[in-house]
C-alpha positions as a printed NumPy array, in Angstrom:
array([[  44.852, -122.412,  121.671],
       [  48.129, -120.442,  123.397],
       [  47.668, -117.961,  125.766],
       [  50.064, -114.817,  125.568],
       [  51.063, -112.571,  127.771],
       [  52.672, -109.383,  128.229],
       [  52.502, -108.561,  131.477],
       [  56.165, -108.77 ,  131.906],
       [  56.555, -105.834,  129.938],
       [  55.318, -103.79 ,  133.241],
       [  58.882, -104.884,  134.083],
       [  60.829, -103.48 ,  131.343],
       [  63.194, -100.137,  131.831],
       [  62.428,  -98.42 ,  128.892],
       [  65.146,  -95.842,  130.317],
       [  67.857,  -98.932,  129.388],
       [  67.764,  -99.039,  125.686],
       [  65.23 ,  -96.966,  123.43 ],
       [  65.075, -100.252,  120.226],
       [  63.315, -103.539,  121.233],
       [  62.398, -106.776,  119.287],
       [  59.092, -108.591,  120.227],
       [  60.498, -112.19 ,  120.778],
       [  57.201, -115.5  ,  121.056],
       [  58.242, -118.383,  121.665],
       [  55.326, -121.101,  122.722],
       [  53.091, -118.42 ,  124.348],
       [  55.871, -116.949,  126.428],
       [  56.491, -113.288,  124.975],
       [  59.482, -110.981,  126.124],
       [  60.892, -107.693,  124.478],
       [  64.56 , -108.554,  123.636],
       [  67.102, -105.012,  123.691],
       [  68.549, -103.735,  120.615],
       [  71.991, -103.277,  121.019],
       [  73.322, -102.8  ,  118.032],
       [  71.003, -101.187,  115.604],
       [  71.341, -101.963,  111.809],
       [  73.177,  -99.139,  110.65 ],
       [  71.922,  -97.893,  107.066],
       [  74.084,  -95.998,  104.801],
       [  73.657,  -94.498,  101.426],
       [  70.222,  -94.346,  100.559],
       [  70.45 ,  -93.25 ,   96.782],
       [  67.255,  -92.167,   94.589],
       [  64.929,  -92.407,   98.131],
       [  65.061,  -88.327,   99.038],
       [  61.346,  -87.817,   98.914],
       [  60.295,  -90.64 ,  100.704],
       [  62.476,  -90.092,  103.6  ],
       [  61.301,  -86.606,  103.779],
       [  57.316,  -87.856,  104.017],
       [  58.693,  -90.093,  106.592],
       [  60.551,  -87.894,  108.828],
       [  57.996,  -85.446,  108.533],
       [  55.29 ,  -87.496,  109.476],
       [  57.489,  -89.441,  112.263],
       [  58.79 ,  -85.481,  113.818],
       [  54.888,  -84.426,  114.125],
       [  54.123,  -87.57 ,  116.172],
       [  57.213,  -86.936,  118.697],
       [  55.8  ,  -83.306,  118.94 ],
       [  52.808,  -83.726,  119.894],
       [  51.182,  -83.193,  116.787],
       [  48.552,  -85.665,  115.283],
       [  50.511,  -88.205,  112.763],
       [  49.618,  -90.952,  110.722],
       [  50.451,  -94.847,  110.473],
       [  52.781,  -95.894,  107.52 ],
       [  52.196,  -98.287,  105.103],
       [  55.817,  -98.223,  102.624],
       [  55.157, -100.376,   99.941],
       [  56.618, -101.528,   96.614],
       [  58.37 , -104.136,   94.691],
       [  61.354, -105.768,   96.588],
       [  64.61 , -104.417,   97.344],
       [  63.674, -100.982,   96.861],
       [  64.774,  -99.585,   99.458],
       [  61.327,  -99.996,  101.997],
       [  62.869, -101.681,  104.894],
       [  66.279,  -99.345,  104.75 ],
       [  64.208,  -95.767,  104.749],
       [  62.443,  -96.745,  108.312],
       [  65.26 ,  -98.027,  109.91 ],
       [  67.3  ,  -95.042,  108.894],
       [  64.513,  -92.612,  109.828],
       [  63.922,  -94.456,  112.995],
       [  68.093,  -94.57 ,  113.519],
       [  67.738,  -90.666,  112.891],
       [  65.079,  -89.901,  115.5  ],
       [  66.643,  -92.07 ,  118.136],
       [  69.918,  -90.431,  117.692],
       [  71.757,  -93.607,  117.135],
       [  73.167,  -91.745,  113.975],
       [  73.505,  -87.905,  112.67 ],
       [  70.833,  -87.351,  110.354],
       [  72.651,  -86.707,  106.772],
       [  69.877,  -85.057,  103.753],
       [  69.625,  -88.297,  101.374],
       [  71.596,  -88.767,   98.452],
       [  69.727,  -87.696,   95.123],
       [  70.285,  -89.214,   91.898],
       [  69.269,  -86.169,   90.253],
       [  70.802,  -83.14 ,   92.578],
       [  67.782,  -80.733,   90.717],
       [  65.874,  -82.817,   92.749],
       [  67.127,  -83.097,   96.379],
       [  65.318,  -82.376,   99.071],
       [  66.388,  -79.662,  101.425],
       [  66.128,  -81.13 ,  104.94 ],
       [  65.824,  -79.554,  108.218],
       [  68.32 ,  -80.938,  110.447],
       [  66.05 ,  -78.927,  113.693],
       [  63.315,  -81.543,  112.996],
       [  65.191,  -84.138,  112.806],
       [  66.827,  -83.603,  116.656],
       [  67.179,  -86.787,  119.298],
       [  64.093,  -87.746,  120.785],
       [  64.244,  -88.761,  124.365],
       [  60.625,  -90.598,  124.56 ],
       [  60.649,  -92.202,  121.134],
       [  61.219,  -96.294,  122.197],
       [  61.086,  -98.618,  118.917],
       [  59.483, -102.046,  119.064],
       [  59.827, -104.706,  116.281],
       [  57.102, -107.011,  115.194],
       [  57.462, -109.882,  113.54 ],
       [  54.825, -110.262,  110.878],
       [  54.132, -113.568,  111.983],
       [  52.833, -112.573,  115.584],
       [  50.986, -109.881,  114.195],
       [  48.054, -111.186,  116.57 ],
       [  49.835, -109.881,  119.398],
       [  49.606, -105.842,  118.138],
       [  46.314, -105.618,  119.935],
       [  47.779, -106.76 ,  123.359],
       [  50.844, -104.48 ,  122.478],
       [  48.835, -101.859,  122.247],
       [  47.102, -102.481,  125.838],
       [  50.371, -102.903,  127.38 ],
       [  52.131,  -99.479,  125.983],
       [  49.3  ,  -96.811,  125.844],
       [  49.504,  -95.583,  129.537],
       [  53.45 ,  -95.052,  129.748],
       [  55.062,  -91.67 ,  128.832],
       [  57.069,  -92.632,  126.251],
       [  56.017,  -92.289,  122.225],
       [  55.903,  -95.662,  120.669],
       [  56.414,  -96.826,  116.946],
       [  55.545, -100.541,  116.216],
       [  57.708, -101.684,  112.965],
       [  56.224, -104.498,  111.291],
       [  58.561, -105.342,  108.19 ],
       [  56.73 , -107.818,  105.232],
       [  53.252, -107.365,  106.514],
       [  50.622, -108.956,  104.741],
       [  47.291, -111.689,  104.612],
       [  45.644, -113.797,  102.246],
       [  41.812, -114.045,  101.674],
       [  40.625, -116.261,  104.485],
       [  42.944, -115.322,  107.193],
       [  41.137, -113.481,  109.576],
       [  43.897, -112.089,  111.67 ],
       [  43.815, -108.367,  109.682],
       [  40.468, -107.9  ,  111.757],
       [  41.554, -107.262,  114.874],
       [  44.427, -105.389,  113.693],
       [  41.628, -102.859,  112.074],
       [  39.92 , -102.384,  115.297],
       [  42.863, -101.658,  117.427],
       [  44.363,  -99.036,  114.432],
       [  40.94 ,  -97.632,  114.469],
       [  37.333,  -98.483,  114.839],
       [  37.152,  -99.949,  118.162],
       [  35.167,  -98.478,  121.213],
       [  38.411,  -97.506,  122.753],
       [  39.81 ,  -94.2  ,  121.913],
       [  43.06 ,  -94.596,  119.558],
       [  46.28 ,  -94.372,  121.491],
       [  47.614,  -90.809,  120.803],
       [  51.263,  -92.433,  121.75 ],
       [  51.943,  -95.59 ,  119.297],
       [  52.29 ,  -95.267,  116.011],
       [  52.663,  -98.279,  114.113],
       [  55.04 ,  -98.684,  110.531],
       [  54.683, -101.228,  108.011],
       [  56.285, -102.425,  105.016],
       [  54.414, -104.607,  102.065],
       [  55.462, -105.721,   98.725],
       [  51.808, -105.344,   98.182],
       [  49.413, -102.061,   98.447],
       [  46.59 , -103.602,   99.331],
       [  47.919, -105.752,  102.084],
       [  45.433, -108.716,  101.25 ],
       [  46.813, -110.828,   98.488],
       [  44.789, -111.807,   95.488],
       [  41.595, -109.521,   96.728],
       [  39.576, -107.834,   94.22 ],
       [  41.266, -110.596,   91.745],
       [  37.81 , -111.598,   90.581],
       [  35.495, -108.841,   92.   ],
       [  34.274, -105.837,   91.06 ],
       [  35.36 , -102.72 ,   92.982],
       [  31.726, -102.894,   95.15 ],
       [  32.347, -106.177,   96.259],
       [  31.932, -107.304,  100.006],
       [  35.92 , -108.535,   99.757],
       [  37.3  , -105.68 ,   97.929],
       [  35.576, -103.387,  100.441],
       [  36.638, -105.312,  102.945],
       [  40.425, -105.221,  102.021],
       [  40.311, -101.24 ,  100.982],
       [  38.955, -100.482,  104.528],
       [  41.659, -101.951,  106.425],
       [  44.462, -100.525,  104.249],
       [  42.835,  -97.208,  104.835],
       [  43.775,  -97.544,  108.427],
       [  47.308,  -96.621,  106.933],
       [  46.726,  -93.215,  106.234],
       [  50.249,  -92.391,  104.885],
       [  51.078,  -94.898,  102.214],
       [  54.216,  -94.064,  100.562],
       [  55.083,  -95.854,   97.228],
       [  58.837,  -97.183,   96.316],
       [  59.62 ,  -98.114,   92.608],
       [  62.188, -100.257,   90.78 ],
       [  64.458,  -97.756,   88.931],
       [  64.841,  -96.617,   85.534],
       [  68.185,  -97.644,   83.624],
       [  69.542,  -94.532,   84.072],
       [  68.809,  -94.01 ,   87.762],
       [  70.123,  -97.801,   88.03 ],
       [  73.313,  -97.55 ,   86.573],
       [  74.027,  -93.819,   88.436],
       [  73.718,  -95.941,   92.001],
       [  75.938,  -98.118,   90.474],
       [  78.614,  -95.794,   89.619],
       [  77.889,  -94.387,   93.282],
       [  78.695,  -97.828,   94.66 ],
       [  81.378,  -98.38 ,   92.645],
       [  82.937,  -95.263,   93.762],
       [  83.59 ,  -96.45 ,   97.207],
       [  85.616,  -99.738,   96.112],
       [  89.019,  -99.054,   96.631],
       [  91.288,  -99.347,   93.361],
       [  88.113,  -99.016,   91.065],
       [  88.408,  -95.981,   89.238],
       [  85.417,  -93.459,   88.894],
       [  83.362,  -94.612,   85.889],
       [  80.388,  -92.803,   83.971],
       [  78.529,  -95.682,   83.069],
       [  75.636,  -92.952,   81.559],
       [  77.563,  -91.315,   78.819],
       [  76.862,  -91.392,   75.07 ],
       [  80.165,  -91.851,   74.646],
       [  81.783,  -94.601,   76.418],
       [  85.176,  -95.461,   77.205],
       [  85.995,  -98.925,   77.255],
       [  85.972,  -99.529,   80.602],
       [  82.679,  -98.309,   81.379],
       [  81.241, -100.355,   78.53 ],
       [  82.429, -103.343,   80.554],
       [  81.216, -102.124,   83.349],
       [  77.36 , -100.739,   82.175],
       [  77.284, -104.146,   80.479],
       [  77.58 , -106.14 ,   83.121],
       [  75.883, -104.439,   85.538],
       [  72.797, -104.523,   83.364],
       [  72.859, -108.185,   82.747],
       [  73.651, -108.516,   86.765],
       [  70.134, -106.476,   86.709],
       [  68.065, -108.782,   84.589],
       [  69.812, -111.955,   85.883],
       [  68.305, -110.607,   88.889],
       [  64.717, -109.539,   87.42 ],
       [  64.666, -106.029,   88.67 ],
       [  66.867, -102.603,   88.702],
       [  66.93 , -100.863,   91.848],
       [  69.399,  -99.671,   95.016],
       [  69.547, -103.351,   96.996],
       [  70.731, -104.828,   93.071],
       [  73.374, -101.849,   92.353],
       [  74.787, -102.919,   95.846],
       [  74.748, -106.063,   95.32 ],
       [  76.633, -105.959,   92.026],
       [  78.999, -103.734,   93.386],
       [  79.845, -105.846,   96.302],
       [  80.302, -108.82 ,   93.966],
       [  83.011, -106.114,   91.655],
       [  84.52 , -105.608,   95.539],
       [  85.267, -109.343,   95.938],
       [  86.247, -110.276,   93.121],
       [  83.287, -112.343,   92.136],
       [  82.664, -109.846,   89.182],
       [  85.094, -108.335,   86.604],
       [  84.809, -105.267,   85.148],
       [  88.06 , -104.499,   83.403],
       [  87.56 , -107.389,   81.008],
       [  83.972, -109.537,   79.569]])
């Protein structure tokens, strides 16, 4: 068995950097500085789910009572990019912008007042592998005055592993009073965080229950979706945009010019090549158009 310990964070100067990754390496654990935080730019088609996340993320650094996050949903949909760049916002590592719609009808209209530098919000990253170590995290940061929020990116368990039980307790459950000051973000490709439960069972099942009571400790659980064809090729044409010497294309018209046949063509059979239609895809694609690596003034 290894033996952990934390007690070295006592020693940390949170006053020195405000992002931190949890580092293990054969029981020694150490909080390595962020220096030079991932930097996440145009988030297309995500408006409403960075609202519900800045939202929930200003009430905790108030003072209010806020929830922890589950973001789940197929890959490359954007998860993983929304905390970072809500967590970027708060920390004031970049000027909060309101998110790029796909359909302007349906932007959201966000407060910039809310969305202000916080000078007690520290970020710590968890690897989903040393998930064990959230309870001991926990221990460590609930006394100092600073608010804390845990990001644990690809979190998830299969039926047998029993590590999800402690991770209940310490979310909520346990004798100890929750910690008012750590909040703790996750991201999932699955919603119910154990894979294959309920696969066999009916919905009163000792497993299923099981598995629906410890997702419930995530009491904001916000859902990301593969795009439609249309919303797909728009963040396309929004990609495509910003490449230098590619001209503007309307790759959603009835009537197409030649070019943007090409050009909706390809991108769509970049899209099933790939298996899926969403931001991380039209980026991709449009990189590839950037280096050369894909053509679209010819098939």
């Amino acid at each position: 068995m290894e033996f952990f310990s934390l007690n070295s964070f006592e020693e940390v100067d949170f006053e020195e950097a405000k992002a931190f990754a949890l580092r293990r390496f054969e029981g020694v654990c150490y909080l390595h500085r962020i220096v030079d935080f991932d930097r996440v730019e145009n988030l297309l088609g995500l408006d409403e789910q960075l609202g519900i996340l800045r939202a929930n993320t200003a009430s905790f650094l108030s003072g209010k009572d806020a929830l922890n996050v589950l973001a789940w949903g197929a890959r490359g949909c954007g998860k993983s990019s929304c905390v970072k760049r809500v967590l970027g916002e708060f920390l004031g590592i970049w000027e909060a912008k309101t998110p790029q719609s796909l359909d302007n009808t349906k932007a959201t209209k966000i407060s910039h007042s809310t969305l202000s530098q916080s000078t007690t919000l520290r970020v710590i990253e968890l690897d989903s592998k040393d998930i064990l170590l959230l309870p001991l995290l926990f221990d460590s940061l609930r006394t100092k005055p600073y608010k804390f929020i845990i990001f644990c990116d690809d979190l998830s368990f299969r039926i047998g592993q029993s590590e999800y039980k402690s991770i209940k307790s310490v979310l909520e459950g346990s004798l100890e009073r929750r910690a008012k000051n750590i909040l703790l973000y996750a991201t999932s490709n699955i919603r119910k965080l154990i894979e294959n439960a309920g696969a066999d069972h009916s919905p009163e099942h000792s497993i299923v229950q099981e598995e629906l009571s410890f997702s419930d400790r995530f009491g904001l659980q916000i859902g990301f979706y593969d795009f439609g064809t249309s919303e797909y090729l728009a963040c396309v044409e929004e990609y495509l945009a910003n490449i230098k010497g590619v001209k503007k294309l309307d790759l959603r018209a009835q009537q197409l010019d030649e070019a943007s046949k090409i050009a909706r063509q390809k991108a769509l059979n970049f899209a099933a090549k790939m298996g899926s239609k969403n931001a991380r895809i039209a980026k991709d694609f449009a990189l590839l158009v950037a280096n050369g690596v894909e053509k679209i003034d010819k098939i």
